[in-house]
C-alpha positions as CSV (number, residue, x, y, z in Angstrom):
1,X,-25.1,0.9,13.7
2,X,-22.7,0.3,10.6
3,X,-20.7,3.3,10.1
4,X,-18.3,4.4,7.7
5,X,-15.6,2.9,9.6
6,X,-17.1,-0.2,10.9
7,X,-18.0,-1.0,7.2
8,X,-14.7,-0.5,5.5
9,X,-13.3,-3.1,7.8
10,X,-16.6,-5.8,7.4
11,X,-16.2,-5.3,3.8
12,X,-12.6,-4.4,3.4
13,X,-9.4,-6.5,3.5
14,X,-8.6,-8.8,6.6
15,X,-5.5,-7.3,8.0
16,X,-4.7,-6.6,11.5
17,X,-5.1,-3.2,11.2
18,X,-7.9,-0.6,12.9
19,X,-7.3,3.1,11.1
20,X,-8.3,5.7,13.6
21,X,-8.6,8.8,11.7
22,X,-10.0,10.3,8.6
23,X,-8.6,13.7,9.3
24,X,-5.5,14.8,8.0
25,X,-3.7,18.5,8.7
26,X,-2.5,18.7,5.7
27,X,-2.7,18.7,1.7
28,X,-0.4,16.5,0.1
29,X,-0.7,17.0,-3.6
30,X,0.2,13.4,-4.6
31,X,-3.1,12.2,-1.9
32,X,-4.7,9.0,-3.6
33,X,-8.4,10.7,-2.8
34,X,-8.5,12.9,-4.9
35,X,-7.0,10.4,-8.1
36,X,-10.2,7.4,-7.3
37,X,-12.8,6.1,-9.2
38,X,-15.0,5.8,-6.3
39,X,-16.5,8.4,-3.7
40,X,-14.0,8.4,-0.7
41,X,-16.1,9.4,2.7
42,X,-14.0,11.0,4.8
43,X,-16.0,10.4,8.1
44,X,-13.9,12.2,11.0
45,X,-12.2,10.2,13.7
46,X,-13.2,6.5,14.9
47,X,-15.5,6.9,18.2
48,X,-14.1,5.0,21.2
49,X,-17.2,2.8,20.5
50,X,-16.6,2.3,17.2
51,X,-12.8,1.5,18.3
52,X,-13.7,-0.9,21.1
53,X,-16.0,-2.7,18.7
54,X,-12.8,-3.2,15.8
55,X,-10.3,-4.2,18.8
56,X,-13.0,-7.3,19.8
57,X,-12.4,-8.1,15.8
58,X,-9.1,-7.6,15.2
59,X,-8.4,-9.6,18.4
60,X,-11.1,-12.8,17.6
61,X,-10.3,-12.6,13.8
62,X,-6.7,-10.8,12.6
63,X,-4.0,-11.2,14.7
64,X,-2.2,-15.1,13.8
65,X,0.8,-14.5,15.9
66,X,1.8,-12.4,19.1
67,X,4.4,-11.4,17.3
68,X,2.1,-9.5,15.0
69,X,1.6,-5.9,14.6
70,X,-1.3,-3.6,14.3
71,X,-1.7,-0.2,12.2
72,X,-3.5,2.7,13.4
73,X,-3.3,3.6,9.4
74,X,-5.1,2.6,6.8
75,X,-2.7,0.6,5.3
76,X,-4.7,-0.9,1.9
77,X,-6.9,0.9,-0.5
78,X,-10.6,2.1,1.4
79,X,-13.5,4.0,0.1
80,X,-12.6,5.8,3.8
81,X,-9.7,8.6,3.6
82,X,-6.4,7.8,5.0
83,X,-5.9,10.3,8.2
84,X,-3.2,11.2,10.5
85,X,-3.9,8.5,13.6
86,X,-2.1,11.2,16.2
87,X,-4.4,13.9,15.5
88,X,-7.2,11.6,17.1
89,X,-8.3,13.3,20.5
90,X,-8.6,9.8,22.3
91,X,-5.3,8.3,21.5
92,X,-4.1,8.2,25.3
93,X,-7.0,6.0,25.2
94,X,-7.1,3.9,22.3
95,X,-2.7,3.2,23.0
96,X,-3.8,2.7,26.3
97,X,-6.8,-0.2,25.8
98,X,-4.7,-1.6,22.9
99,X,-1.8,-2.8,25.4
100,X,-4.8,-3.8,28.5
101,X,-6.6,-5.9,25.8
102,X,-3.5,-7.4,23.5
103,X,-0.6,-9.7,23.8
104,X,2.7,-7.3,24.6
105,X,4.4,-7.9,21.8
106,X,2.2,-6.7,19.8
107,X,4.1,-3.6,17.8
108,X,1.5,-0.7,17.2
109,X,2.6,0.6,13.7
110,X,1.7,4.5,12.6
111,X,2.1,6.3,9.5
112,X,2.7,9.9,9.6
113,X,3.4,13.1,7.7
114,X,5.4,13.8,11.2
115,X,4.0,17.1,11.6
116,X,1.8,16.3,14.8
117,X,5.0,14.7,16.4
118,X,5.6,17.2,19.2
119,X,6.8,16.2,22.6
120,X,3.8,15.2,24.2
121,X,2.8,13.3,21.5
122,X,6.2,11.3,21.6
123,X,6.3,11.0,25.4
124,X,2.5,9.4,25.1
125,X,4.1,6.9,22.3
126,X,6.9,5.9,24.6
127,X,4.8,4.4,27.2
128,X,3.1,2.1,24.8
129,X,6.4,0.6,22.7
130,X,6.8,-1.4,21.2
131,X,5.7,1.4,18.5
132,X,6.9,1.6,14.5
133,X,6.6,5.0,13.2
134,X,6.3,5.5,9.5
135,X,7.6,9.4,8.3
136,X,6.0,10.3,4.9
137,X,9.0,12.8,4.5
138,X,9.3,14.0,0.5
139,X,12.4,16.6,1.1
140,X,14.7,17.7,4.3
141,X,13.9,21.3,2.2
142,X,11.5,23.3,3.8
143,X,10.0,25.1,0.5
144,X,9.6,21.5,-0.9
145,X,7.8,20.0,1.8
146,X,5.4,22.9,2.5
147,X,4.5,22.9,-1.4
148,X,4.5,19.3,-1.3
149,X,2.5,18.7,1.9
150,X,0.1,21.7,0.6
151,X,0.6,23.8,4.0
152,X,2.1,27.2,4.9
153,X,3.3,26.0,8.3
154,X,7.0,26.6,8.7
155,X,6.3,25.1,12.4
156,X,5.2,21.8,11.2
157,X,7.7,21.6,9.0
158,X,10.0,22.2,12.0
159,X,8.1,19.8,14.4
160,X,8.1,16.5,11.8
161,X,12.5,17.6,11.1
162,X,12.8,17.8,14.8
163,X,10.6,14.1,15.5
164,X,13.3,11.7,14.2
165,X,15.9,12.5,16.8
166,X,13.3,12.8,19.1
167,X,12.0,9.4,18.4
168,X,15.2,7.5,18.7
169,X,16.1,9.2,22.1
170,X,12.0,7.9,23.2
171,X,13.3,4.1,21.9
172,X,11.0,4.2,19.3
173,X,11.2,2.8,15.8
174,X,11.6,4.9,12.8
175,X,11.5,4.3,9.2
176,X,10.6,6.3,6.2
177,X,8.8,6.5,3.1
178,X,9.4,9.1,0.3
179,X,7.0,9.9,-2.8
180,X,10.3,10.6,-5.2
181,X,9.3,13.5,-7.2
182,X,12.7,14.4,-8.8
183,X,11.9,16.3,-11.8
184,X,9.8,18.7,-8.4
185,X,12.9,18.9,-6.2
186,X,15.7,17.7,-8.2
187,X,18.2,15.0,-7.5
188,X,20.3,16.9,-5.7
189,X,17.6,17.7,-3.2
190,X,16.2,14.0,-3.4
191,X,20.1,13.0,-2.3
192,X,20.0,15.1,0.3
193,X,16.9,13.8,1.7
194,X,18.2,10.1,1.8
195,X,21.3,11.8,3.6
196,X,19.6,13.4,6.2
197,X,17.4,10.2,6.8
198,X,20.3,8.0,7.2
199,X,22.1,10.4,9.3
200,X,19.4,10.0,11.7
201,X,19.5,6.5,12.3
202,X,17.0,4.8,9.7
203,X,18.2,2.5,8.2
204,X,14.6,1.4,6.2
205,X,13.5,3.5,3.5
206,X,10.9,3.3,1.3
207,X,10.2,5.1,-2.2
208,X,7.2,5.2,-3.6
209,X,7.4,5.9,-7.5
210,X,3.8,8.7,-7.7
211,X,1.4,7.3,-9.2
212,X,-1.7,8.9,-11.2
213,X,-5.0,7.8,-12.3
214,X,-7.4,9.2,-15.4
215,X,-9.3,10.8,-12.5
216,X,-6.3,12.8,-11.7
217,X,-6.8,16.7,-11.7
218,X,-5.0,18.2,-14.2
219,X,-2.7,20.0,-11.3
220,X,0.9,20.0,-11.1
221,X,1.7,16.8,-9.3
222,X,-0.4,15.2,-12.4
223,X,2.3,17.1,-14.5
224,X,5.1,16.1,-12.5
225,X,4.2,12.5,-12.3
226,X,3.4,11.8,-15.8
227,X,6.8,13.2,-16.6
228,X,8.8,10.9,-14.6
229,X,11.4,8.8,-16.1
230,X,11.1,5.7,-14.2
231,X,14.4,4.3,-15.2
232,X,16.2,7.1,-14.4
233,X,15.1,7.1,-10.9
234,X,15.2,3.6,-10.5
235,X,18.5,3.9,-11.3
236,X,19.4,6.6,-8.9
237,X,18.0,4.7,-6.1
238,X,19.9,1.6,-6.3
239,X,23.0,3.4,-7.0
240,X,22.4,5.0,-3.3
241,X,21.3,1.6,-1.8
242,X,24.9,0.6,-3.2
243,X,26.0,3.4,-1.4
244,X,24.7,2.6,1.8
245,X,24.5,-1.5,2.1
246,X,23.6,-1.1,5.9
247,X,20.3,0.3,5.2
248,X,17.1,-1.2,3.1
249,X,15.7,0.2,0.5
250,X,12.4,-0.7,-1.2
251,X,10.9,1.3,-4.1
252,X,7.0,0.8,-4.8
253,X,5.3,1.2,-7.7
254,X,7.3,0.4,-11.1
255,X,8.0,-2.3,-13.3
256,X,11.7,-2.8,-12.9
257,X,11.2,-3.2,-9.0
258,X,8.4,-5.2,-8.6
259,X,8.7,-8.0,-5.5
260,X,6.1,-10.4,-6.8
261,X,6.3,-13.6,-8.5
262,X,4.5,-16.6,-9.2
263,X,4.3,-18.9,-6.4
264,X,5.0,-22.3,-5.8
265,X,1.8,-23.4,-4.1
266,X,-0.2,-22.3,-7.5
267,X,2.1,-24.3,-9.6
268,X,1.7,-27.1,-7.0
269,X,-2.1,-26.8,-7.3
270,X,-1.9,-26.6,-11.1
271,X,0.0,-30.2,-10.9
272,X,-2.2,-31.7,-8.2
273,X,-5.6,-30.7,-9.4
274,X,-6.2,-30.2,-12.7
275,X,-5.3,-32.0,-15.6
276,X,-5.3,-29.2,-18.2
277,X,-4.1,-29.0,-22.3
278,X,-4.0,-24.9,-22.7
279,X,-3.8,-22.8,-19.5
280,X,-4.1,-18.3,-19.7
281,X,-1.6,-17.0,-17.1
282,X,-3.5,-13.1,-16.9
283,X,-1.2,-11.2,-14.6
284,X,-1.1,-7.8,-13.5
285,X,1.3,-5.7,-15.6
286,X,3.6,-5.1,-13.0
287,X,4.3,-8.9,-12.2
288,X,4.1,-9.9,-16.1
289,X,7.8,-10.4,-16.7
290,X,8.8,-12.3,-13.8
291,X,5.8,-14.3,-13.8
292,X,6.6,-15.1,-17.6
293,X,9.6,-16.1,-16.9
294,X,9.0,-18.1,-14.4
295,X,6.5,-20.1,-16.7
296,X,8.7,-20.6,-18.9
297,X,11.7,-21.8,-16.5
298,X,9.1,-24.0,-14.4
299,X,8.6,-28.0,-15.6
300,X,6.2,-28.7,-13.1
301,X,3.5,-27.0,-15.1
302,X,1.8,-30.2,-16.9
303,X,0.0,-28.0,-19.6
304,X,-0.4,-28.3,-23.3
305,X,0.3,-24.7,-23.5
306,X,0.8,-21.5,-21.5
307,X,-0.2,-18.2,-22.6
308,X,0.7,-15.5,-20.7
309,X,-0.7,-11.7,-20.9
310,X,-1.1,-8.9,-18.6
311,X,-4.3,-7.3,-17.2
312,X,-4.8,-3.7,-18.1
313,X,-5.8,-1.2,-14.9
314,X,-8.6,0.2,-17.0
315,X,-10.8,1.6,-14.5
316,X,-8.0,3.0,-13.0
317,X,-5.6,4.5,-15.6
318,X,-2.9,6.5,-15.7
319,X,0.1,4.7,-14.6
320,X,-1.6,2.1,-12.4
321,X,0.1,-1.4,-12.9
322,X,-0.4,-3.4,-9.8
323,X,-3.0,-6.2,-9.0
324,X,-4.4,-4.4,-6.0
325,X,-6.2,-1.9,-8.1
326,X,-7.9,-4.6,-10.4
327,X,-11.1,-4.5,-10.8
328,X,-13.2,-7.2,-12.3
329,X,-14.1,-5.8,-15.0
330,X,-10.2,-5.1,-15.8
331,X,-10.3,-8.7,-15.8
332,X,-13.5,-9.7,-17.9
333,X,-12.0,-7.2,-20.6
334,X,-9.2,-9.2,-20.2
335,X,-10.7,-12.6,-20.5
336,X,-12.8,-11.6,-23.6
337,X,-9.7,-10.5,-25.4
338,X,-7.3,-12.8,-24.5
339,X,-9.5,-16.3,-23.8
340,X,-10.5,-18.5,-26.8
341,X,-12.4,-21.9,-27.3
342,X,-9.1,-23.7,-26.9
343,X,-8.8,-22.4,-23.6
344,X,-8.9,-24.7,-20.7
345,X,-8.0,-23.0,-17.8
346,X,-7.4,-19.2,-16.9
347,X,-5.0,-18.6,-13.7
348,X,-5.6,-14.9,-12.4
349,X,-3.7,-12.8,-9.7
350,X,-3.5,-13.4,-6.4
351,X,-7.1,-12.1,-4.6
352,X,-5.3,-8.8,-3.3
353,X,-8.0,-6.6,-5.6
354,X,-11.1,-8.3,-3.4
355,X,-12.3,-7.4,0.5
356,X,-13.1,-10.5,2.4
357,X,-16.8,-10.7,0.8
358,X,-15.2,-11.2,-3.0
359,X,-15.8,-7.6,-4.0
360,X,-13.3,-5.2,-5.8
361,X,-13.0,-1.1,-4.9
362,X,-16.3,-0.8,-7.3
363,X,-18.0,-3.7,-5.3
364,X,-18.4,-6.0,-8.0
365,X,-18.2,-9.1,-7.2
366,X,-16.3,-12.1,-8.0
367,X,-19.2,-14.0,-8.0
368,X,-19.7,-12.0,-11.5
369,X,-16.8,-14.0,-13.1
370,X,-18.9,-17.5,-12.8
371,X,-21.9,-16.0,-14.0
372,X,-19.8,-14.7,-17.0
373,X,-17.4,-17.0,-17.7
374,X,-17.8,-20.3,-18.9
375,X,-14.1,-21.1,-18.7
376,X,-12.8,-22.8,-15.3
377,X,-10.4,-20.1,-13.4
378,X,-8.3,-20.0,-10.2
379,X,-7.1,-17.2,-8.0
380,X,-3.4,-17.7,-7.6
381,X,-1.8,-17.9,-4.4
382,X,0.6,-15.2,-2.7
């Protein structure tokens, strides 16, 4: 039988991953869910047969090294709803076939809104490290996070505080991530909450800039994320990470801070295999800039011309830049715009937008491109 699960992860992207759970014990208001274009199924926790039947896979067909790590998360966009993996009734037994059927050195990763981090919880962890736990912690302010998190517990609240120095003292990995909501909490509150992490030994933070769709509700994390200023938080954060060089910080989701950038194997390729007059560079928004520049620094690229624009996240909206939530018809909107008859070759993101069977979130497929387009294309390469 193909369930829900067993489906997302046919269909979905290769990674070494096998989400457990699509239950979740709390509310966040800032929950990708509710912001899709697509119907998210949100289909309970994975059966231990339906478990046993993703470890064969993930072991035959994911892992590449032993050094390798697998999520219990859903780490990439799903039509199935993320969950909280330590909720899941079986996880003595899941932790407990992953090290029997794996390589050791295999680290288990798990996101969490640390709330279900009580002791046994922690104690069960510790006999299965190596273990990376991921805190989704938006304030060290306990009217923030209950308002943020969408709960009235005061004891979860105290339970996901209390889990970081419980972790470390278990020898297990901690880092954090942080949906930055400034103009919610304040900066004042948002500098305390990188204190407090820091103070507790992380020293890898993540900030994830909120991000909203056209399907948003109009609630008040829609209000609050619209309103953002971008550059005023980006630069708060990298005054901090001055502040404390020991640690790492990475912030997710805006223009200024954006990690990727044309690569050399596509420019290779481009030089090996085609002999082309006028090539169309179509780039998510987020990666536009640096991949313009690096057109225009790179003299490898044997072309007539280069013409570079950006792909808008139209099905998406909002404030949606990156190349993940393409669709292809983002990109045939795109094409049609942007392509003419001088055209000779189009060079289009990197294939992070398409599961392993060619298909986008909407599942179109890239197949639809060659029926459509009579101009030669390539995916670039990561």
């Amino acid at each position: 039988m193909v369930t829900p699960f067993i489906l997302s992860k046919l269909t979905g992207h290769r990674d070494s991953g096998i989400p457990i759970s699509a239950v979740c014990n709390t509310s966040c208001f800032f929950c990708s869910n509710k912001q899709n274009p697509f119907h998210t199924e949100r289909p309970g926790f994975l059966s231990l047969e339906e478990f046993y039947r993703e470890l064969y896979f993930v072991k035959n067909s994911c892992l590449k090294t032993e050094s390798a790590s697998l999520s219990l998360s859903n780490m990439f966009p799903s039509t199935v709803s993320e969950g909280e993996a330590l909720l899941h009734p079986e996880l003595a037994t899941i932790l407990r076939e992953i090290r029997r059927c794996l390589p050791s050195q295999i680290r288990i990763a798990i996101t969490t809104n640390g709330s279900p981090l009580t002791d046994d919880i922690i104690t069960l962890l510790a006999r299965y490290t190596p273990i990376d736990v991921s805190i989704s912690i938006p304030s060290f302010t306990e009217k923030h996070w209950l308002r943020i998190l969408g709960t009235t517990s005061s004891g979860l609240f105290k339970t996901a505080i209390e889990s970081f120095d419980k972790l470390n003292s278990a020898g297990i990995s901690v880092d954090t991530s942080t949906v930055a909501l400034p103009n919610l909490v304040g900066y004042e509150d948002l500098a305390n909450t990188i204190e407090q992490i820091i103070a507790r030994q992380v020293n890898r933070l993540v900030f994830w800039y909120p991000g909203y769709t056209k399907y948003s509700p109009d609630s008040e994390f829609f209000r609050y994320a619209s309103t953002l200023d971008h550059r005023e938080l980006h630069s708060f954060l990298t005054k901090k990470a001055e502040e404390h060089p020991e640690c790492q910080f990475r912030e997710i989701g805006t223009l200024e801070t954006t990690r990727y950038s044309l690569s050399e194997a596509t420019i290779q390729e481009l030089s090996d295999s085609y002999w082309v007059g006028n090539v169309l560079w179509l780039t998510s928004r987020a990666a536009f800039q640096m991949i313009k520049d690096k057109i225009e620094s790179t003299v490898s690229i044997q072309a007539a011309s280069n013409t570079v624009h950006f792909i808008d996240n139209a099905t998406y909206g909002g404030n949606i830049i990156c190349a993940g939530l393409l669709t292809i018809e983002d990109i045939l909107i795109a094409i049609k715009k942007y392509a003419t008859s001088e055209t000779d070759l189009i060079v289009l993101p990197p294939p992070l937008f398409l599961n392993s069977l060619g298909e986008d979130l909407m599942g179109d497929s890239i197949s639809r491109l060659d029926r459509e387009v009579d101009i030669p294309y390539i995916l670039s390469k990561l």
